[in-house]
mmCIF file as gemmi writes it, N, C-alpha and C atoms, coordinates in Angstrom:
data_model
loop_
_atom_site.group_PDB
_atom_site.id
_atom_site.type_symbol
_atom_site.label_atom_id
_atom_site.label_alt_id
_atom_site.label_comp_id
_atom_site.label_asym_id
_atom_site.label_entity_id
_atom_site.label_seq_id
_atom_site.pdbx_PDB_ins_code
_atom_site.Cartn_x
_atom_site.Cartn_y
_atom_site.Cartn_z
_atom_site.occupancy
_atom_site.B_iso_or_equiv
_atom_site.pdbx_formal_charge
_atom_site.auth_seq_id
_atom_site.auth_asym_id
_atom_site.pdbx_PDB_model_num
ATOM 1 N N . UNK Axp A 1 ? 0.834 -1.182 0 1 0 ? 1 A 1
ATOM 2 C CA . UNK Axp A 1 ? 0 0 0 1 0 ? 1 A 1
ATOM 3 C C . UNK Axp A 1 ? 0.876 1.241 0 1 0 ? 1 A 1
ATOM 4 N N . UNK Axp A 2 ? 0.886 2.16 -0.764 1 0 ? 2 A 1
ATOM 5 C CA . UNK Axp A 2 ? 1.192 3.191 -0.739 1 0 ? 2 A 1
ATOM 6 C C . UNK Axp A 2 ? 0.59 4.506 -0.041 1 0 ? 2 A 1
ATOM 7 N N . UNK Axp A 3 ? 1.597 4.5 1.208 1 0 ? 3 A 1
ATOM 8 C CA . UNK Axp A 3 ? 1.538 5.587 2.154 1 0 ? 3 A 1
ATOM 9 C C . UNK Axp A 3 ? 1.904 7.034 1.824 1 0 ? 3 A 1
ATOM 10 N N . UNK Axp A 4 ? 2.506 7.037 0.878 1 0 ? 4 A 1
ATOM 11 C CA . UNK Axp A 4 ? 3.403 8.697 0.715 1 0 ? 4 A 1
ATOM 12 C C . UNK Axp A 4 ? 2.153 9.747 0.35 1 0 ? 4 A 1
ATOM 13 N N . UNK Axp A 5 ? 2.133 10.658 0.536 1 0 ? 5 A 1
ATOM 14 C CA . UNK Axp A 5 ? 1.167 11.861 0.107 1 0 ? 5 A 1
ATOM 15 C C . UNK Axp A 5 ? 1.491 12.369 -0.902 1 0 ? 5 A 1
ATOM 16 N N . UNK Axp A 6 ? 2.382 12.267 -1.657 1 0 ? 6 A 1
ATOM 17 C CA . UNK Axp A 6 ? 2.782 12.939 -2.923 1 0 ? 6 A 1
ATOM 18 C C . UNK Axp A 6 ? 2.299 12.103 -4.423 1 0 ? 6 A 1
ATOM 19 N N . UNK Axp A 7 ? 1.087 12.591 -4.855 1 0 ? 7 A 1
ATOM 20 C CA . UNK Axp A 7 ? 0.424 11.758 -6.181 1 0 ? 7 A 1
ATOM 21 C C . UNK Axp A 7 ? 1.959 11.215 -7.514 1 0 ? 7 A 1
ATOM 22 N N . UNK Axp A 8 ? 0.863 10.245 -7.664 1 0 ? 8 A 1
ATOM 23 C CA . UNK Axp A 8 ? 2.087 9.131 -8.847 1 0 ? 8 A 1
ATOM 24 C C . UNK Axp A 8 ? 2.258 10.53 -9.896 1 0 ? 8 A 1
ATOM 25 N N . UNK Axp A 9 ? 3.135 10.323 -10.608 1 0 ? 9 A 1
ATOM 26 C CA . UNK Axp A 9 ? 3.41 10.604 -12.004 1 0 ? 9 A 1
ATOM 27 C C . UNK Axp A 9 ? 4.159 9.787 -12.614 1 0 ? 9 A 1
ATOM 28 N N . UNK Axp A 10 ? 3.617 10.045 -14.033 1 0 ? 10 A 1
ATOM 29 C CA . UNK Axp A 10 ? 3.665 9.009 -15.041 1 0 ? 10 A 1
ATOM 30 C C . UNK Axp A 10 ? 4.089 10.14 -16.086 1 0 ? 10 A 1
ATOM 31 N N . UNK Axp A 11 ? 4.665 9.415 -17.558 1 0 ? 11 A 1
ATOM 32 C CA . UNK Axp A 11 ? 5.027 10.605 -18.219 1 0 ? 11 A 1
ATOM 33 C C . UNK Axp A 11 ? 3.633 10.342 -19.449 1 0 ? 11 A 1
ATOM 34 N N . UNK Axp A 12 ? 3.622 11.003 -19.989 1 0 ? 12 A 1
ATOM 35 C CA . UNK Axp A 12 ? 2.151 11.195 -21.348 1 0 ? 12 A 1
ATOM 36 C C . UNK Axp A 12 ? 2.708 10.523 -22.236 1 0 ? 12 A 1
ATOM 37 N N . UNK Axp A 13 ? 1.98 9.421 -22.356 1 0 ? 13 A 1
ATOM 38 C CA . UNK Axp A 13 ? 2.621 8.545 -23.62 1 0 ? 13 A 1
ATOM 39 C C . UNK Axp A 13 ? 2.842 9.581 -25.178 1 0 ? 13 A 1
ATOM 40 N N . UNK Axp A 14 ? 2.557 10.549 -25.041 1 0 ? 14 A 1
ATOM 41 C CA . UNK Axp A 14 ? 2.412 11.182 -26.272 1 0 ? 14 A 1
ATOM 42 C C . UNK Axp A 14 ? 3.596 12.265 -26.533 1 0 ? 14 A 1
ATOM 43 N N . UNK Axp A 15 ? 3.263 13.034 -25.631 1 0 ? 15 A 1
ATOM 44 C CA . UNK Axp A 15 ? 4.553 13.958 -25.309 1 0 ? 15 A 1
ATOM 45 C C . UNK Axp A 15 ? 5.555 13.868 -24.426 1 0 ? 15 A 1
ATOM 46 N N . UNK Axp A 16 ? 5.654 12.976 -23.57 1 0 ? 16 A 1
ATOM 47 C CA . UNK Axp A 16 ? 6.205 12.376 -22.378 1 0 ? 16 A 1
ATOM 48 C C . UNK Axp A 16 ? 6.591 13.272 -21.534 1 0 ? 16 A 1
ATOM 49 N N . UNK Axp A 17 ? 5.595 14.678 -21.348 1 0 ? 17 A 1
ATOM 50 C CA . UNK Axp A 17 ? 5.436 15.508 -20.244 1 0 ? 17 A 1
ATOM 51 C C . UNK Axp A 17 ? 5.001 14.537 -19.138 1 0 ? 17 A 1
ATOM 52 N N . UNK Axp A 18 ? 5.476 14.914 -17.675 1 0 ? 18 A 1
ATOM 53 C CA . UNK Axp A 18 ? 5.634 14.518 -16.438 1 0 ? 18 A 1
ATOM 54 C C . UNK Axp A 18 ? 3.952 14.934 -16.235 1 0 ? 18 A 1
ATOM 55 N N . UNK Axp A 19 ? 2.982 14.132 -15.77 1 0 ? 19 A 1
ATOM 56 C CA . UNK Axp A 19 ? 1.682 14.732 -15.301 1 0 ? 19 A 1
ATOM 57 C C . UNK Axp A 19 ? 0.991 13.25 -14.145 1 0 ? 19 A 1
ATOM 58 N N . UNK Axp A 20 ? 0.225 13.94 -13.671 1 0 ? 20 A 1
ATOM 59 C CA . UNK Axp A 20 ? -0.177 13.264 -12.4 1 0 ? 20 A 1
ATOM 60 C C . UNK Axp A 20 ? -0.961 12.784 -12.439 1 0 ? 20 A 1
ATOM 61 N N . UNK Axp A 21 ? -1.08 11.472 -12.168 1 0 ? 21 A 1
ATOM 62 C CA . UNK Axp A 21 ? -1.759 10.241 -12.715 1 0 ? 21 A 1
ATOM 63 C C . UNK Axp A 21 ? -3.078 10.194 -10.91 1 0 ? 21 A 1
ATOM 64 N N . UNK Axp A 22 ? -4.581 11.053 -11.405 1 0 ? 22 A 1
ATOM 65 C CA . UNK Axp A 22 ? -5.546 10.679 -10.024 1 0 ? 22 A 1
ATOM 66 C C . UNK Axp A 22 ? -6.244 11.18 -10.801 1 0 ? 22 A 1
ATOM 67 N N . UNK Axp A 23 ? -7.855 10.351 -10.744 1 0 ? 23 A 1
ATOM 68 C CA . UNK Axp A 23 ? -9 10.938 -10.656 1 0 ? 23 A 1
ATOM 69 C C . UNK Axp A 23 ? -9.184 12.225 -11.32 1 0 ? 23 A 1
ATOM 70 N N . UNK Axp A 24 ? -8.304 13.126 -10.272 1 0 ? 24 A 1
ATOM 71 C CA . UNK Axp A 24 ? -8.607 15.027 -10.726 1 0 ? 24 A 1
ATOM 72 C C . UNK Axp A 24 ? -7.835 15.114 -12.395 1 0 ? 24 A 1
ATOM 73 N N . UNK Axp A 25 ? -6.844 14.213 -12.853 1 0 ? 25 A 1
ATOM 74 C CA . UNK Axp A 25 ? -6.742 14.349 -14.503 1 0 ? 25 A 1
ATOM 75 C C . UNK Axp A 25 ? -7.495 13.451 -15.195 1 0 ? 25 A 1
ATOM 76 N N . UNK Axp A 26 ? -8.531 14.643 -15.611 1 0 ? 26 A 1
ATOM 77 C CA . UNK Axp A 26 ? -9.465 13.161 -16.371 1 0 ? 26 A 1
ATOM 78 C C . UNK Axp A 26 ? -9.051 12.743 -17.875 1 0 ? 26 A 1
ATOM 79 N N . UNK Axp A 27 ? -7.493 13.356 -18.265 1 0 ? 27 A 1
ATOM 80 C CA . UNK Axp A 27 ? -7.413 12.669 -19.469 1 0 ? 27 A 1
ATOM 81 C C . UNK Axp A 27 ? -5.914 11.184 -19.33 1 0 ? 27 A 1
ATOM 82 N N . UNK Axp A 28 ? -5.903 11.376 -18.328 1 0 ? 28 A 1
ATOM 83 C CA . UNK Axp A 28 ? -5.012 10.72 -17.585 1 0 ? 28 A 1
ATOM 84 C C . UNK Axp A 28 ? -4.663 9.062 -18.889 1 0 ? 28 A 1
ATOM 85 N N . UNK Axp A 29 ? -4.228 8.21 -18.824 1 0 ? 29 A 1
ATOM 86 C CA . UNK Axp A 29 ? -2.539 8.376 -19.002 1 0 ? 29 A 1
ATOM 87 C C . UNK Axp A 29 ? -1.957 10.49 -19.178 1 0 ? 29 A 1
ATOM 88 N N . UNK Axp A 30 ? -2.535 10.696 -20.454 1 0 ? 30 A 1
ATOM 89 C CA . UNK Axp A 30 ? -2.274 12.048 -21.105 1 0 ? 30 A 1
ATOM 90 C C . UNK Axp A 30 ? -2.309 13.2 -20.04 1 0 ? 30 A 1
ATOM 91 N N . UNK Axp A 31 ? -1.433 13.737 -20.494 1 0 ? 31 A 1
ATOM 92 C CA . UNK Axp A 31 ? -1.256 15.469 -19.674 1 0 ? 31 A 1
ATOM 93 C C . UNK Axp A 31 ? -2.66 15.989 -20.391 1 0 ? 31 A 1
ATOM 94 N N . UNK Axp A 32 ? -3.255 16.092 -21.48 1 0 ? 32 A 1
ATOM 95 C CA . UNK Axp A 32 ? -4.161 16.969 -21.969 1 0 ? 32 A 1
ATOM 96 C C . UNK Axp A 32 ? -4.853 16.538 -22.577 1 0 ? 32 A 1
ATOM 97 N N . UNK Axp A 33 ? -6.147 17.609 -23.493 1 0 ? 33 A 1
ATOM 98 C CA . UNK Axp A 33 ? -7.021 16.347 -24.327 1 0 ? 33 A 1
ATOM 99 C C . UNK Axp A 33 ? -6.288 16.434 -25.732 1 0 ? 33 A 1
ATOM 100 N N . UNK Axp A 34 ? -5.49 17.456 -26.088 1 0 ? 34 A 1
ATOM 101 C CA . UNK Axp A 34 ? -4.799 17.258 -27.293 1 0 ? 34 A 1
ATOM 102 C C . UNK Axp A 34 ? -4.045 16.085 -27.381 1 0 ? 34 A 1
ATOM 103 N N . UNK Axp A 35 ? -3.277 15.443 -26.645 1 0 ? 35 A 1
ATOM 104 C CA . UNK Axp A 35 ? -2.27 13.82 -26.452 1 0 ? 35 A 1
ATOM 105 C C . UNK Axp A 35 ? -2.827 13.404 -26.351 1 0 ? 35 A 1
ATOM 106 N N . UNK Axp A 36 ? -4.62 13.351 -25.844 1 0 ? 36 A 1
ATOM 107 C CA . UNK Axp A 36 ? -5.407 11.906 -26.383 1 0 ? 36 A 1
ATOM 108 C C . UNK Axp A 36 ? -5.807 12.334 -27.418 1 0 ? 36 A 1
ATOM 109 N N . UNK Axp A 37 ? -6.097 12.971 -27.948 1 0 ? 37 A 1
ATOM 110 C CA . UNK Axp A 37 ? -6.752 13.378 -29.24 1 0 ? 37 A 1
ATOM 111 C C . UNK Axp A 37 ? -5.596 12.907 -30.465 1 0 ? 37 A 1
ATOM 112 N N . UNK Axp A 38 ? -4.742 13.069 -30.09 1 0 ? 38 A 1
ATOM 113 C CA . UNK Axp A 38 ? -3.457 12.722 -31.218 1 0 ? 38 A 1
ATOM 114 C C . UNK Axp A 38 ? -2.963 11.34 -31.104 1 0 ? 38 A 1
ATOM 115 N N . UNK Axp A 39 ? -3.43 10.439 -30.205 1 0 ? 39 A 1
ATOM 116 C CA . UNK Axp A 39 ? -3.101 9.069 -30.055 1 0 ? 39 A 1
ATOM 117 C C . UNK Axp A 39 ? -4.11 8.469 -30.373 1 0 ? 39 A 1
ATOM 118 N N . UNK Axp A 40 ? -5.965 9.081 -30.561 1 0 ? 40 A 1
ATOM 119 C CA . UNK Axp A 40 ? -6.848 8.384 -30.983 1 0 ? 40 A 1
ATOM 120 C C . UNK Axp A 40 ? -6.42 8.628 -32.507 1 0 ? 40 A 1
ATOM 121 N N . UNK Axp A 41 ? -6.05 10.167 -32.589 1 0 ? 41 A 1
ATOM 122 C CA . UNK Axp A 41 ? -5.549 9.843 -34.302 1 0 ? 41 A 1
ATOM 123 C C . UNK Axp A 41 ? -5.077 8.753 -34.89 1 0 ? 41 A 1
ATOM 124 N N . UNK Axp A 42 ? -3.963 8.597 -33.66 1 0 ? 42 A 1
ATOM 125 C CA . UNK Axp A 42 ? -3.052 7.218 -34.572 1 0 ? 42 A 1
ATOM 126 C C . UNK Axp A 42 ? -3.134 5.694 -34.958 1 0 ? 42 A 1
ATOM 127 N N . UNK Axp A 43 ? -4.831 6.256 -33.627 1 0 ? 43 A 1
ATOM 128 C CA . UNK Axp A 43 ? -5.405 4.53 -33.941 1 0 ? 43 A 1
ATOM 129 C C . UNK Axp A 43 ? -6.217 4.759 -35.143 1 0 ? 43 A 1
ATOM 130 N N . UNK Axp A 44 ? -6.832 5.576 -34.726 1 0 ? 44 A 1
ATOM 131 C CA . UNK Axp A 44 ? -7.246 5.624 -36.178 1 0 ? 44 A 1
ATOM 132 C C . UNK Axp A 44 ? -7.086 5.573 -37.775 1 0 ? 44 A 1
ATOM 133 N N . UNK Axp A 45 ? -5.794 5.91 -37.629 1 0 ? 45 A 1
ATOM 134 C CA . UNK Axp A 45 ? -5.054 5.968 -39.154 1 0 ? 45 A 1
ATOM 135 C C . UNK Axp A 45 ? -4.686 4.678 -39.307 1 0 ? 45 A 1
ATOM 136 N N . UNK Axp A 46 ? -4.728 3.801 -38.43 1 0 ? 46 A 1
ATOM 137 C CA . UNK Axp A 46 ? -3.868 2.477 -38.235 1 0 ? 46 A 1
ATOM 138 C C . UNK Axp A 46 ? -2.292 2.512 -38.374 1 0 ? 46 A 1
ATOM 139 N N . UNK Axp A 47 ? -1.875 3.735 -37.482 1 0 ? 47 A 1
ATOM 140 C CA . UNK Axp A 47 ? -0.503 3.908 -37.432 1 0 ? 47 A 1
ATOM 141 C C . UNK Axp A 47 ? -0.341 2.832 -35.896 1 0 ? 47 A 1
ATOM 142 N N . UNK Axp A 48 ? -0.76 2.578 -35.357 1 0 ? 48 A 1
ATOM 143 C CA . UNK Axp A 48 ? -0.394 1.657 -34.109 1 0 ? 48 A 1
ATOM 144 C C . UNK Axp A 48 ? -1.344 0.273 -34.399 1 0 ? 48 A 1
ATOM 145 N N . UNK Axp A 49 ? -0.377 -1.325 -34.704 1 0 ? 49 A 1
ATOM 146 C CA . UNK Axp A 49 ? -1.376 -2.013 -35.139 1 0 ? 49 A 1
ATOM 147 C C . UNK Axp A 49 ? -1.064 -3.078 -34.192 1 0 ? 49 A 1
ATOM 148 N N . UNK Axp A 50 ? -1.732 -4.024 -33.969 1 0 ? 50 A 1
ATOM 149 C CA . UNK Axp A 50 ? -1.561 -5.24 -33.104 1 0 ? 50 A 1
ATOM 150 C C . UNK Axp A 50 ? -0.994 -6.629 -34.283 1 0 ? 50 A 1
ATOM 151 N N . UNK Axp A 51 ? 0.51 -7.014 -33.992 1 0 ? 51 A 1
ATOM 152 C CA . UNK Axp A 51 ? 0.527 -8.302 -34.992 1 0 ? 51 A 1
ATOM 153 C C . UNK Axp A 51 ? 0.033 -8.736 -35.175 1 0 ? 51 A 1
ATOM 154 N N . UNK Axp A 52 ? -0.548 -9.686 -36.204 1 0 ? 52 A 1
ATOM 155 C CA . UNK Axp A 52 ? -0.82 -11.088 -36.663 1 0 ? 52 A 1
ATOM 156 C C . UNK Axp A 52 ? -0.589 -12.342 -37.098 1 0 ? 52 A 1
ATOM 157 N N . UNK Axp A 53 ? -0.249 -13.376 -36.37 1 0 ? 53 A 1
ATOM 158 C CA . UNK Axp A 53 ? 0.559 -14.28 -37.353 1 0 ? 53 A 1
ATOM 159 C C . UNK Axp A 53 ? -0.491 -15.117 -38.302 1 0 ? 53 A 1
ATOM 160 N N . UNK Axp A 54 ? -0.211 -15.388 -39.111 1 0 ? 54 A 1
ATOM 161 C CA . UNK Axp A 54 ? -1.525 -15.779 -40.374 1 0 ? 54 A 1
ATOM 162 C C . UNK Axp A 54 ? -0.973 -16.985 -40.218 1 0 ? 54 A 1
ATOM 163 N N . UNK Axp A 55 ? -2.233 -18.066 -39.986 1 0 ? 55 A 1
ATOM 164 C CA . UNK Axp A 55 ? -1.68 -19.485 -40.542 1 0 ? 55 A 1
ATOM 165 C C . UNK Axp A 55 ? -2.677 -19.935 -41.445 1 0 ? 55 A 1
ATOM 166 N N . UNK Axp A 56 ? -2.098 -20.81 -42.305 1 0 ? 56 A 1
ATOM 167 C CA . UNK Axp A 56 ? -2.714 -21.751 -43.132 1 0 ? 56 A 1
ATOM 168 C C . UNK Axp A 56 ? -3.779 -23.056 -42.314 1 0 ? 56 A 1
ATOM 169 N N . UNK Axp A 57 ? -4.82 -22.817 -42.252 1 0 ? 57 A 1
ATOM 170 C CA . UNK Axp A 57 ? -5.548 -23.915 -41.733 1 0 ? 57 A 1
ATOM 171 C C . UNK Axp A 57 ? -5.063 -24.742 -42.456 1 0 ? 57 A 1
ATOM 172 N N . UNK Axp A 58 ? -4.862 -25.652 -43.451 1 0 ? 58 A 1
ATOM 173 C CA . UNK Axp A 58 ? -4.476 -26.663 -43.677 1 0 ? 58 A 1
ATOM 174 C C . UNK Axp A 58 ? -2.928 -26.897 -43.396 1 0 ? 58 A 1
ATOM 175 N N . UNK Axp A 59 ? -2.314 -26.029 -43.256 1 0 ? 59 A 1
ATOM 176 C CA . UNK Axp A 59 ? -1.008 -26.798 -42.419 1 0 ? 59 A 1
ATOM 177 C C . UNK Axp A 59 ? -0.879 -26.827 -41.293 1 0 ? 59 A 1
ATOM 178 N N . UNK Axp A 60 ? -1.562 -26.58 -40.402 1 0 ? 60 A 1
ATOM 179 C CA . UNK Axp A 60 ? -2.225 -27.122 -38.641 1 0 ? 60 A 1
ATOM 180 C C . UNK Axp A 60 ? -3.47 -27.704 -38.369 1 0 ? 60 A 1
ATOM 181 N N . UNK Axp A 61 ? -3.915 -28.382 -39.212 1 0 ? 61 A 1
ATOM 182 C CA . UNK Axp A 61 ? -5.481 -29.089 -38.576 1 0 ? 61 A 1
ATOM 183 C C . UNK Axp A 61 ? -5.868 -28.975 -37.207 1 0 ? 61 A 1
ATOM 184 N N . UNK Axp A 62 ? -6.541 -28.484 -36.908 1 0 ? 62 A 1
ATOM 185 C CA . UNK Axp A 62 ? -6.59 -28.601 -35.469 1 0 ? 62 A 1
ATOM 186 C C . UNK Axp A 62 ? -7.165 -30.244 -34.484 1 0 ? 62 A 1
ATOM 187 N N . UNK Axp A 63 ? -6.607 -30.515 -33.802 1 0 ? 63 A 1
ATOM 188 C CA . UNK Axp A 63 ? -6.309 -31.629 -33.114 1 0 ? 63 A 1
ATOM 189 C C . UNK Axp A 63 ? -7.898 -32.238 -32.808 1 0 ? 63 A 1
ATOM 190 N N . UNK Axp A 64 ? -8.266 -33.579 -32.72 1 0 ? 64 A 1
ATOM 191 C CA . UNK Axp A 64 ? -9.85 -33.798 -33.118 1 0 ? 64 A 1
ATOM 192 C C . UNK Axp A 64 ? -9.982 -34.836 -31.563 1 0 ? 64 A 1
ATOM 193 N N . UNK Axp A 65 ? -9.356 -34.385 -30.474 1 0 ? 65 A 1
ATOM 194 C CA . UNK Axp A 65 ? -9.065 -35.021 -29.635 1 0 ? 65 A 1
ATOM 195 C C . UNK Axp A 65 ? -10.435 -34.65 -28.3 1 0 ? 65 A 1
């Protein structure tokens, strides 16, 4: 448990300004709504993508066990 009185900071995934990660920042990871606004951009553009490895169903059958 964290006893200290002094709130976390985290840096803004966007600009990696130092900002304080409670409740009272409601854009929190982000320092602002512009760094979320510019990281929903990037999902959006599909500049940030999640891998895929593609397989061939027929060269792994799946097991009939």
């Amino acid at each position: 448990m964290n006893t200290s009185s002094s709130p976390k900071k985290v840096s803004c995934p966007t600009c990696k300004k130092e900002t304080i990660w409670s409740p009272d920042n409601r854009f929190r990871p982000f320092c602002s709504e512009r760094c979320k606004m510019i990281d929903l951009g990037q999902w959006a553009n599909e500049s940030y993508r999640v891998p895929v490895i593609e397989q061939d169903e027929f060269d792994n059958p799946p097991s009939l066990q």
